[in-house]
Backbone as a printed PyTorch tensor [residue, N CA C, xyz], in Angstrom:
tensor([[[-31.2540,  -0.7610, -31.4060],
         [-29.8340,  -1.0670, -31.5060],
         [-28.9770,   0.1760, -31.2420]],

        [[-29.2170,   0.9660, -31.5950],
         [-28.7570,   2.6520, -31.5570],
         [-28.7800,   2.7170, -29.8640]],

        [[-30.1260,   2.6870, -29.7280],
         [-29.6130,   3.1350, -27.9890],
         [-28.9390,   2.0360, -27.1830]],

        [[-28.6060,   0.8880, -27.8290],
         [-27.7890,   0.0660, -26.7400],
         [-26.1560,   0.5540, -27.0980]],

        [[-26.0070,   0.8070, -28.6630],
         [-24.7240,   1.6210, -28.6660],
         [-24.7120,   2.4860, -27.9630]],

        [[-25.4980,   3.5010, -27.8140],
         [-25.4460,   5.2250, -27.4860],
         [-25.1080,   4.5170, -25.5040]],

        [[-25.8370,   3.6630, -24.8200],
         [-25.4210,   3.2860, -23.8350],
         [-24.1840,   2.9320, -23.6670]],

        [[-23.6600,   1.7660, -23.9360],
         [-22.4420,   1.5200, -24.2680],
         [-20.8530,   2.2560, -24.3600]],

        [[-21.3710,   2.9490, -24.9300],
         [-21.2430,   4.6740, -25.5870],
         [-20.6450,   5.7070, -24.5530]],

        [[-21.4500,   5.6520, -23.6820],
         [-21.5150,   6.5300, -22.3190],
         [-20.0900,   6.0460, -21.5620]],

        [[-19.0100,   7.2100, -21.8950],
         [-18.0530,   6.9220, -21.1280],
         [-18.1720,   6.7530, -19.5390]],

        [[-18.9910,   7.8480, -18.6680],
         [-19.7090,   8.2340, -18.0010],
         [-20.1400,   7.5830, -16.9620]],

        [[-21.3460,   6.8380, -17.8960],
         [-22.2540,   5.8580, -17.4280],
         [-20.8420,   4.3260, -16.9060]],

        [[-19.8400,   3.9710, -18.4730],
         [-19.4640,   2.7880, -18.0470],
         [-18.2050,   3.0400, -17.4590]],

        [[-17.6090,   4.0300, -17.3320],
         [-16.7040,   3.9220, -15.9760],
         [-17.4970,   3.8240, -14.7590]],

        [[-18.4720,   4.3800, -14.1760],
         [-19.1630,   4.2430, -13.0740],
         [-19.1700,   2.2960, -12.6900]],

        [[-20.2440,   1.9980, -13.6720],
         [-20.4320,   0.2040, -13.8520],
         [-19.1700,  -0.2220, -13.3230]],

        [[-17.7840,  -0.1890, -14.5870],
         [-16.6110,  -0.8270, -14.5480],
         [-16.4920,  -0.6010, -13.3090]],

        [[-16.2760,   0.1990, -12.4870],
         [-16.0810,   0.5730, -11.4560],
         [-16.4270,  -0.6330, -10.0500]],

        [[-17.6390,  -0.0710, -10.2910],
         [-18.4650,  -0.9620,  -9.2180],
         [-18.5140,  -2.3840,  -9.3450]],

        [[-18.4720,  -2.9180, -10.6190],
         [-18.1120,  -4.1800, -10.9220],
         [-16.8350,  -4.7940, -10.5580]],

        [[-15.8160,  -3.7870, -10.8720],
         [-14.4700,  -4.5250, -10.7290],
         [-13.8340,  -4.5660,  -8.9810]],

        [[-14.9850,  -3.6350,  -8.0140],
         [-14.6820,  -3.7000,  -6.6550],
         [-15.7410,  -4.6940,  -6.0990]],

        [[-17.0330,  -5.0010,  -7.0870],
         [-17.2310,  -6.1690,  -6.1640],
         [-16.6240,  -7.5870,  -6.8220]],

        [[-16.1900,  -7.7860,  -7.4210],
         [-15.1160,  -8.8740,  -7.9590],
         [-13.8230,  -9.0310,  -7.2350]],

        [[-13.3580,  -7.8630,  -6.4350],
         [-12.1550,  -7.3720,  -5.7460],
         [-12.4710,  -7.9980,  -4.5620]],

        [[-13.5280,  -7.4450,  -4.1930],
         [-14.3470,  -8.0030,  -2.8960],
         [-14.7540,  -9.5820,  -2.5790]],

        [[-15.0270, -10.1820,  -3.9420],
         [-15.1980, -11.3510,  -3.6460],
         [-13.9570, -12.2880,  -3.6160]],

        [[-12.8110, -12.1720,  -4.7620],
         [-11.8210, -12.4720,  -4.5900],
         [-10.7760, -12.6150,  -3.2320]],

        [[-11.1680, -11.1910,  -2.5920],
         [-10.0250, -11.5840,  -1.1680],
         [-11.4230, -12.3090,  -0.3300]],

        [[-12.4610, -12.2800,  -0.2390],
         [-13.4470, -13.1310,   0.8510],
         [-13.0070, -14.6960,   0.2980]],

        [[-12.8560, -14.9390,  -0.9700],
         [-12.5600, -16.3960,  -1.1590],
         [-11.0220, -16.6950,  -0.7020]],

        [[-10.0320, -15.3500,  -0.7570],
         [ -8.6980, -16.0750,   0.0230],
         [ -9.0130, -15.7470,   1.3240]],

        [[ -9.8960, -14.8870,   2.0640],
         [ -9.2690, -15.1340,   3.4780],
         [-10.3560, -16.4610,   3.7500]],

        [[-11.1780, -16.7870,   3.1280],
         [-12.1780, -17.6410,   4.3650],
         [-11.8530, -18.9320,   3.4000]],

        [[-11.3130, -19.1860,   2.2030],
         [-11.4050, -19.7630,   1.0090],
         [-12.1050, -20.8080,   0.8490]],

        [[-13.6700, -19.5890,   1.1620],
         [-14.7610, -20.4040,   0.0860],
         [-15.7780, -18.9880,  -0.5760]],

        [[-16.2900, -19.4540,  -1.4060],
         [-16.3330, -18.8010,  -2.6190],
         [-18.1900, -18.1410,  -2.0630]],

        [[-17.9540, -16.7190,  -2.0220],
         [-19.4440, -16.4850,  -1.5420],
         [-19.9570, -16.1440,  -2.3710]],

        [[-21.3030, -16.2020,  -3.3770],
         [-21.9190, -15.2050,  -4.4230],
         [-22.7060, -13.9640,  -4.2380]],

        [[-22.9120, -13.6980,  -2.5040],
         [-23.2390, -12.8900,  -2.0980],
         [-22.5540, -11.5930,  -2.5070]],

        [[-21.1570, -12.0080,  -2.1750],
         [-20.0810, -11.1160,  -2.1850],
         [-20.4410, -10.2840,  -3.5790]],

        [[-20.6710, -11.1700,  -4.7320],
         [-20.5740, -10.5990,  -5.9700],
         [-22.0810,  -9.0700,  -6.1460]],

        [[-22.5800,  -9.3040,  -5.0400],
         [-23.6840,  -8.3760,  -5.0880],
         [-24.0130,  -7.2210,  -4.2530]],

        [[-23.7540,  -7.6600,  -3.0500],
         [-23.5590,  -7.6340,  -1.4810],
         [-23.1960,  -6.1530,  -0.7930]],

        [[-24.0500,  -5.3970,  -0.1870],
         [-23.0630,  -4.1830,   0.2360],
         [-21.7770,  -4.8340,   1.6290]],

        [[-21.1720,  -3.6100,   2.2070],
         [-19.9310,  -4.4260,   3.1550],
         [-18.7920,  -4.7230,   2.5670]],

        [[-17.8340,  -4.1520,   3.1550],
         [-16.3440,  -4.8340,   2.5530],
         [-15.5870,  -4.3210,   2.3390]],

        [[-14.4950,  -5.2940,   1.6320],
         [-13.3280,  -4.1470,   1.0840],
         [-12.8800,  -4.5330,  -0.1990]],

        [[-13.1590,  -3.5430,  -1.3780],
         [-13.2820,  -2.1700,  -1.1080],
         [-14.6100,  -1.7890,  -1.5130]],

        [[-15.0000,  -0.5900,  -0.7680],
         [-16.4370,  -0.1130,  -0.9790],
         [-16.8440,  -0.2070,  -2.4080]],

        [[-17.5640,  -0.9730,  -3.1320],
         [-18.2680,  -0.8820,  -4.2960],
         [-19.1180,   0.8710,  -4.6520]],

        [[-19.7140,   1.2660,  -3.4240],
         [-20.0410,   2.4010,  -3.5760],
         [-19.7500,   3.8260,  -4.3120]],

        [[-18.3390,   3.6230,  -3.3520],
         [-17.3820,   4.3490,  -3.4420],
         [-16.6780,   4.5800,  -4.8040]],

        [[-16.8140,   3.2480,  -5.0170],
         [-15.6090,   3.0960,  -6.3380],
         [-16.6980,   3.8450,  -7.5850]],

        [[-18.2010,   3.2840,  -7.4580],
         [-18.5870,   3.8860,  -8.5120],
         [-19.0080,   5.4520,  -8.6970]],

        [[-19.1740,   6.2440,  -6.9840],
         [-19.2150,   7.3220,  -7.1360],
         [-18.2080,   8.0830,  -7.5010]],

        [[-17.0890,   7.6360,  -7.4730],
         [-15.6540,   8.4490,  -7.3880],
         [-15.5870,   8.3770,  -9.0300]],

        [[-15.8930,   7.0210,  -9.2480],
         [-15.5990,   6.9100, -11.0080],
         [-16.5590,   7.9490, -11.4050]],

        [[-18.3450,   7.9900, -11.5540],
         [-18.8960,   9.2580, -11.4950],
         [-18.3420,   9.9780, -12.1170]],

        [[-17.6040,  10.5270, -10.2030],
         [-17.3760,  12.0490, -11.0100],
         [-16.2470,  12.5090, -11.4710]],

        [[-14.9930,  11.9260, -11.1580],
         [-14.1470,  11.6800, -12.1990],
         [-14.0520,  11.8820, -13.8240]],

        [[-14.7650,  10.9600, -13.9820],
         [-15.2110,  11.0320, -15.4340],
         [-16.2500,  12.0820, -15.8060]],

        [[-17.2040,  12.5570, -15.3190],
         [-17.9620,  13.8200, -15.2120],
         [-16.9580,  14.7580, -15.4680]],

        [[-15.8970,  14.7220, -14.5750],
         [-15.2590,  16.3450, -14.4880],
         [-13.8850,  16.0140, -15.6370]],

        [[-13.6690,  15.0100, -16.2340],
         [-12.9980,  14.7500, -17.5480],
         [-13.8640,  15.2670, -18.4600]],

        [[-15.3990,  15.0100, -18.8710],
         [-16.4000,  14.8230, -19.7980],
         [-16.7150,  16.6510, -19.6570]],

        [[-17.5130,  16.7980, -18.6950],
         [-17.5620,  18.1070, -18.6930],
         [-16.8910,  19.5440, -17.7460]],

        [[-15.7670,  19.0830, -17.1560],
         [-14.7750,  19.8230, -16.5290],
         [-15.6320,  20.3500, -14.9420]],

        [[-14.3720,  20.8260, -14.4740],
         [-14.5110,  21.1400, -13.1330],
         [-15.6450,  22.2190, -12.9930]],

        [[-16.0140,  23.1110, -13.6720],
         [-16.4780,  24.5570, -13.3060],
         [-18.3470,  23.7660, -13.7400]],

        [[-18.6200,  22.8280, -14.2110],
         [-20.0950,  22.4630, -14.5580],
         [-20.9310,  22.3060, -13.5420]],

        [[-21.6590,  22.6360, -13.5310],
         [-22.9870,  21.8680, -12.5060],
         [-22.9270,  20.3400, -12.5800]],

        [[-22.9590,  19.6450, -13.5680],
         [-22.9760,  18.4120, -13.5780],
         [-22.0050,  17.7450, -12.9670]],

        [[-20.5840,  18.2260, -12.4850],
         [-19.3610,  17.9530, -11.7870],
         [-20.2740,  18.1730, -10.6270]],

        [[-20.3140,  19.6780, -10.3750],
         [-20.5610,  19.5030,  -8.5700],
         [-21.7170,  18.8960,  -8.1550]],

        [[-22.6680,  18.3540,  -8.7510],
         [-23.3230,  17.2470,  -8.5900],
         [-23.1660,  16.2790,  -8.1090]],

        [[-22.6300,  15.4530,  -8.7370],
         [-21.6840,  14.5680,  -8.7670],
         [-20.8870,  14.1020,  -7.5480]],

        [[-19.9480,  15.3180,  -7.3610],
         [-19.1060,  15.3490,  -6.1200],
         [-19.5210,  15.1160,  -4.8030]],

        [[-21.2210,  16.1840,  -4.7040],
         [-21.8280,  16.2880,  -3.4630],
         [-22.8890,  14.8690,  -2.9100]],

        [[-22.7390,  14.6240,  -4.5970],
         [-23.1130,  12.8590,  -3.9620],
         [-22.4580,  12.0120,  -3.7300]],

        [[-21.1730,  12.0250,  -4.5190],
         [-20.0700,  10.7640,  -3.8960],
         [-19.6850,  11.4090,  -2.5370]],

        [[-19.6780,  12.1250,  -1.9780],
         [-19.5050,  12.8360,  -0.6350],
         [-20.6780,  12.6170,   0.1260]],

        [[-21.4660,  12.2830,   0.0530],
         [-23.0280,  11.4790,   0.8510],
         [-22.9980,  10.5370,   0.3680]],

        [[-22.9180,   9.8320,  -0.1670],
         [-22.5070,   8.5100,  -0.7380],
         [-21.8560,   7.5500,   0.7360]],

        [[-20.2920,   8.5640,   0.5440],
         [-19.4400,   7.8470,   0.9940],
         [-19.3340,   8.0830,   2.6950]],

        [[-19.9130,   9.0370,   2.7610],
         [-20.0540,   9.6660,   4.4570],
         [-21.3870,   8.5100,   5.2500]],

        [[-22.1960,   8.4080,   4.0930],
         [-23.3540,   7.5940,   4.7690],
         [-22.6750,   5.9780,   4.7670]],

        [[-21.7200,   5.2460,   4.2010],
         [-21.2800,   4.3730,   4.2570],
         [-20.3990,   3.9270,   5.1120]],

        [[-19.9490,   5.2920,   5.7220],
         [-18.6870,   4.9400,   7.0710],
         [-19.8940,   5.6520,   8.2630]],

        [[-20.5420,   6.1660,   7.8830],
         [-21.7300,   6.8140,   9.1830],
         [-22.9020,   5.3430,   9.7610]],

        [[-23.9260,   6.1460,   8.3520],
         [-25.1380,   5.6620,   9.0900],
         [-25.1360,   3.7730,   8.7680]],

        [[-24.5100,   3.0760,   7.1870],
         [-24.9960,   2.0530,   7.1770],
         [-23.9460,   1.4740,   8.1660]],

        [[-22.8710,   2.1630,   8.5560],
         [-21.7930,   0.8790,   9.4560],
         [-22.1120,   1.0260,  10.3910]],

        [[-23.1890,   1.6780,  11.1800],
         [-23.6820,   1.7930,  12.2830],
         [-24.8590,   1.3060,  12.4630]],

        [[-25.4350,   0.7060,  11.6790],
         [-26.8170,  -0.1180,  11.3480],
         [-26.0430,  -1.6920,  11.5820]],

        [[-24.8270,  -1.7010,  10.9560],
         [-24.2880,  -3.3330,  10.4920],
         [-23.4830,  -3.6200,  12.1860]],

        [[-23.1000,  -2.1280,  12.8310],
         [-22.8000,  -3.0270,  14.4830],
         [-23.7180,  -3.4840,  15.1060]],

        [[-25.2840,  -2.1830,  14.8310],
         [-26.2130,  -2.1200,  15.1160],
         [-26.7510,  -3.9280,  15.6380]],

        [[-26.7190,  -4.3380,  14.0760],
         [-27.3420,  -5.8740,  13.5380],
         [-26.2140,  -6.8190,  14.7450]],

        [[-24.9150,  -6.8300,  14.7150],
         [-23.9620,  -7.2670,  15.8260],
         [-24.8320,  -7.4510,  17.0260]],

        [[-25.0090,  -6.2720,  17.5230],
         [-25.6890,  -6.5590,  18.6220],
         [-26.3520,  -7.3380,  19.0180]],

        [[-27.5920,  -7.1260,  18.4330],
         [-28.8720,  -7.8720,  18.1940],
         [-28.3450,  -9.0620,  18.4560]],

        [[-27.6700,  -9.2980,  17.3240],
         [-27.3080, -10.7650,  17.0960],
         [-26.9600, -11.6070,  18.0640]],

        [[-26.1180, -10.8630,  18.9930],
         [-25.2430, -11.3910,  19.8070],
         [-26.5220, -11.7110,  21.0190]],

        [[-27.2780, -10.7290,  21.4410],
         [-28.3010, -10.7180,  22.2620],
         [-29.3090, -11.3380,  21.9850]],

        [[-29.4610, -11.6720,  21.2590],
         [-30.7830, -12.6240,  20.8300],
         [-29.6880, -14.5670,  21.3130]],

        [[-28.4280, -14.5930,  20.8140],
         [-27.9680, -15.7660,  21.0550],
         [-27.6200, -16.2440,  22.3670]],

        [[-27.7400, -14.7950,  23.3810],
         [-27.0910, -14.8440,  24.6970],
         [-28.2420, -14.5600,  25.4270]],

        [[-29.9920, -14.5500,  24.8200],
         [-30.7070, -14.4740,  25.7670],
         [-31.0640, -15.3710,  26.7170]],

        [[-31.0140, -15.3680,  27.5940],
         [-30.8550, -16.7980,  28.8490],
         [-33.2400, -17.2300,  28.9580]],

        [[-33.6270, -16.2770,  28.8910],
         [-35.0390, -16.2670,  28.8390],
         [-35.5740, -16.9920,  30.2810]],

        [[-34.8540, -16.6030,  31.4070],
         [-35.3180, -17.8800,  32.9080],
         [-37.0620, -17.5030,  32.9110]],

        [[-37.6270, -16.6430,  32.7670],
         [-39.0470, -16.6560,  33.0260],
         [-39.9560, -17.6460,  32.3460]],

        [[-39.6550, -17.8570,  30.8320],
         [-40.1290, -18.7770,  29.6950],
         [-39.5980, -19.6930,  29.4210]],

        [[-38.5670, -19.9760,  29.6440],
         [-37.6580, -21.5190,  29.3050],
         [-37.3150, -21.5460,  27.9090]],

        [[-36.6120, -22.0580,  27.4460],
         [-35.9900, -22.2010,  25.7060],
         [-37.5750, -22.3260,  25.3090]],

        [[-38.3080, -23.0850,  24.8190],
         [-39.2210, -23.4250,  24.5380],
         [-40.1520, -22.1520,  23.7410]],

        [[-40.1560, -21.2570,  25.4690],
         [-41.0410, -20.2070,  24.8020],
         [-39.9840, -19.1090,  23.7870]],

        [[-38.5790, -19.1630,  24.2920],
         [-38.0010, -18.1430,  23.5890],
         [-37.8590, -18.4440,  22.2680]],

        [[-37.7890, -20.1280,  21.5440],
         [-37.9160, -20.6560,  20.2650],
         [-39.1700, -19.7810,  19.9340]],

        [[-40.4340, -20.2570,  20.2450],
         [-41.6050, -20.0790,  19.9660],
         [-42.0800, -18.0750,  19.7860]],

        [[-40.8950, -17.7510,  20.7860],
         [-41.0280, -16.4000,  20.1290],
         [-40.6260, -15.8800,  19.1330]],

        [[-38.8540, -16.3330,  18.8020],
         [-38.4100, -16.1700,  17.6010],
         [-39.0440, -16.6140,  16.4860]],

        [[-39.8750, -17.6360,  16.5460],
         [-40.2570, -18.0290,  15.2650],
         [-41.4180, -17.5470,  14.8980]],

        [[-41.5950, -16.7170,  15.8970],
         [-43.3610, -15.9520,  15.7630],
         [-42.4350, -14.8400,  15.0350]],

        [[-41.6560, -14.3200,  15.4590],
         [-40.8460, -13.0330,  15.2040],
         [-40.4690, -13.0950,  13.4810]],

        [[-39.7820, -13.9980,  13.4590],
         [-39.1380, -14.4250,  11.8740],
         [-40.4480, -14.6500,  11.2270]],

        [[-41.4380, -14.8990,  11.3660],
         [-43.0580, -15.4480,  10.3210],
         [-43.1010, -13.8210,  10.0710]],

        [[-43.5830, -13.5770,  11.1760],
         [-43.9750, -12.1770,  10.8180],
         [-42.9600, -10.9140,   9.7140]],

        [[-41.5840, -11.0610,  10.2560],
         [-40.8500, -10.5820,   9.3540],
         [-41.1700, -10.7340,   7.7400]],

        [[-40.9760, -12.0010,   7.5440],
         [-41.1430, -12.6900,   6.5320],
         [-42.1510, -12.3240,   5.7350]],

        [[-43.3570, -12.2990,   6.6770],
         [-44.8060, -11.3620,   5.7340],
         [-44.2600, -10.3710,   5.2950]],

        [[-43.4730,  -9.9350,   5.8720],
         [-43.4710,  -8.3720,   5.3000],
         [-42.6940,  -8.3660,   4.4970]],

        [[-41.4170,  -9.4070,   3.8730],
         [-40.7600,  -9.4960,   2.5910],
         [-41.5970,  -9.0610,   1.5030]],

        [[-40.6540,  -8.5390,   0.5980],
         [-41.3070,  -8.8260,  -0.6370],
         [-41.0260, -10.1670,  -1.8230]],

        [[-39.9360, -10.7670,  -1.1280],
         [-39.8010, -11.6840,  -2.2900],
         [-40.2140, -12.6310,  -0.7860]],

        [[-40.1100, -14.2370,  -1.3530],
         [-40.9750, -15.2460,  -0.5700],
         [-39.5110, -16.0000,  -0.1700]],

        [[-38.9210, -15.7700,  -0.1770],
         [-37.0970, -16.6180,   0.0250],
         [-37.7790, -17.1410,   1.3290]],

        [[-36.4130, -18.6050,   1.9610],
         [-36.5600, -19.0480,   2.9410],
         [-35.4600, -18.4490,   3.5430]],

        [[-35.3690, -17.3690,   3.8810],
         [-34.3060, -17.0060,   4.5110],
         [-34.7880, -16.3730,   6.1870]],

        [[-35.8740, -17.4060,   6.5830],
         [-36.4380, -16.9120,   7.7700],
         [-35.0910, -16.7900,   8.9360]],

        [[-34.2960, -18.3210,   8.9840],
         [-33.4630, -18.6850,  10.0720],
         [-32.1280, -17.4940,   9.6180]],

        [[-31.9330, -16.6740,   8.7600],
         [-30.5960, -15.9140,   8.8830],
         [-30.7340, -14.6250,   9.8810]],

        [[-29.6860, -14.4770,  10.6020],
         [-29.5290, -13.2680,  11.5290],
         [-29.4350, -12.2240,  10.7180]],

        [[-29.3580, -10.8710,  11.0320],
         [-29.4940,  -9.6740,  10.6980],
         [-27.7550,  -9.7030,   9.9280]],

        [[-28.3370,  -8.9450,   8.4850],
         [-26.9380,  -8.4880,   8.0530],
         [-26.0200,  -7.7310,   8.6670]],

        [[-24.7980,  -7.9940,   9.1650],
         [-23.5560,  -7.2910,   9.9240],
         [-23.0700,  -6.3340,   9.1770]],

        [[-22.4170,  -7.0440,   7.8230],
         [-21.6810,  -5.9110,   6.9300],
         [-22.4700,  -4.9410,   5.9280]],

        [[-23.0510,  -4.1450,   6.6820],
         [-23.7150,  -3.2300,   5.6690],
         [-22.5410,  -2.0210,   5.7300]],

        [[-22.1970,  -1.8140,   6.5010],
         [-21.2860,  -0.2970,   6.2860],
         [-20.0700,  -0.3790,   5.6720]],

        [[-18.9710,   0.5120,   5.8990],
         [-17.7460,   0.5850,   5.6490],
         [-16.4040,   1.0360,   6.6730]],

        [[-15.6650,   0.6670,   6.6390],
         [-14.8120,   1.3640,   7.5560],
         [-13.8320,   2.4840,   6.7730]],

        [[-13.3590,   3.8320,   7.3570],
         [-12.8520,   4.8200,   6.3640],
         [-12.0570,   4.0020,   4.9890]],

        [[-11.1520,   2.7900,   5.6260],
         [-10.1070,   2.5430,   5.0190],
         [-10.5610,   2.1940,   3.4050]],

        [[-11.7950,   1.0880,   3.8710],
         [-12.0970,   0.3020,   2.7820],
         [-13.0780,   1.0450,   1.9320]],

        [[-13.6780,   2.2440,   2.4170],
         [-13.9580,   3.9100,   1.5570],
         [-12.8260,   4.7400,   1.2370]],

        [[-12.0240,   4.2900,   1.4500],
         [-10.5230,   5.1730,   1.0160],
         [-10.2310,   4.2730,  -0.5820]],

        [[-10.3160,   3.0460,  -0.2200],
         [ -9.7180,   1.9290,  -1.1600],
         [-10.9720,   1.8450,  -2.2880]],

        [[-11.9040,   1.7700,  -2.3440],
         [-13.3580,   1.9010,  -2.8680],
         [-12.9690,   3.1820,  -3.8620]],

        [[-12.4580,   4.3250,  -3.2320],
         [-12.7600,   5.9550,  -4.0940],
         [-11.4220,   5.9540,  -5.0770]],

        [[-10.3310,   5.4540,  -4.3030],
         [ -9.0880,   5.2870,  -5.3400],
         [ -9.3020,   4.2450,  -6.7520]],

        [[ -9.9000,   2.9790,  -6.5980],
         [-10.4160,   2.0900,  -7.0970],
         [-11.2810,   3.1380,  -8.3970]],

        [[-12.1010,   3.5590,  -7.9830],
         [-12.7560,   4.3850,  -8.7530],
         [-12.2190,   5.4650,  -9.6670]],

        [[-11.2670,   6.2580,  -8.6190],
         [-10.6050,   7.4600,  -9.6990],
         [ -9.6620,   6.3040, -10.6950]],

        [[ -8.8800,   5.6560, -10.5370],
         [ -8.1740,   4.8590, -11.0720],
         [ -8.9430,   3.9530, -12.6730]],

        [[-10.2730,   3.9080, -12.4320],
         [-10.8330,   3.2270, -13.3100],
         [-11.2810,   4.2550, -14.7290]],

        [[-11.7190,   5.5170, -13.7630],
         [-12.2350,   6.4780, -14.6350],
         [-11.0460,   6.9770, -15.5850]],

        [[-10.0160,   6.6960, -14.8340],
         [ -8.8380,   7.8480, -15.4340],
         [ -7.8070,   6.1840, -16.8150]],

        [[ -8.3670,   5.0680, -16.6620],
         [ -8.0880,   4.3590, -17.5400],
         [ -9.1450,   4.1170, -18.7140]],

        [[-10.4330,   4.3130, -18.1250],
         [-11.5420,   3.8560, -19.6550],
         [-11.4230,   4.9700, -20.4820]],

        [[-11.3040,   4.5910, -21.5990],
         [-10.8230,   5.5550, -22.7050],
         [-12.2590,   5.9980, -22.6660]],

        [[-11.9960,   7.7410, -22.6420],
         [-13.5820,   8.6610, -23.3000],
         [-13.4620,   8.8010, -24.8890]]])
């Protein structure tokens, strides 16, 4: 019972959470007004706006450098990860999620004249089995295309880190 207080407890720890929680709730909220239907993906989901990432690294260290001030190791810690954090989220994963675009688009626009539809079905579905082995959970999620929104765009890492300082600088330490 002690350590679920002493968790709890952790200003630290639950500005980070609050954080990340209250941007993917943010996130799911405007996906249900612009498309208005209600995704539960969203509630988990990397992609979007505003970066969930973001929000919880910024909260981090925020609250780090409230808890134990600017001059700590544990601050610049902190910092140099919400700064790879947030660089790899407008870099490498939003460049994986055009990446998946592609694909996508090319796999729907392959014309296949040598094999006929037939064989190009019969390849994809050789393609998706095999994927599938290599899951670790057993889902039927053979027929979904490659995830698009894995990255971020600066803005919605701009909106993600404010989100964050904003949260840290309201949960009472």
């Amino acid at each position: 019972m002690e350590t679920i207080r002493a968790v709890f407890g952790n200003y630290i720890l639950v500005s980070a959470v609050l954080a990340w929680l209250s941007a993917q709730v943010i996130k799911t909220l405007l996906t249900l007004f612009v498309t208005r239907k209600f995704d539960p993906e969203r509630l988990v989901g990397a992609g979007g706006m505003p970066s969930a990432h973001s929000a919880m690294v910024c909260a981090l260290t925020i609250s780090m450098s409230r808890v134990e001030g600017v001059s700590s190791p544990l601050f610049a810690l902190a910092f140099l990860f919400a700064a790879v954090v947030m660089y790899d989220a407008m870099g490498v994963r939003r460049a994986a999620g055009e990446q998946a675009k592609v694909l996508n688009r090319m796999l729907d626009q392959l014309d296949w004249p040598i094999f006929g539809k037939k064989q190009k079905e019969h390849v994809l579905e050789e393609e998706r089995s095999r994927l599938a082995s290599l899951r670790r959970d057993d889902d039927d999620d053979d027929d979904k295309e490659l995830k698009e929104g894995l990255g971020h765009t600066p803005l919605q890492v701009l909106a993600g880190a404010l989100l964050g300082i904003l949260v840290a600088m309201l949960v009472p330490r």
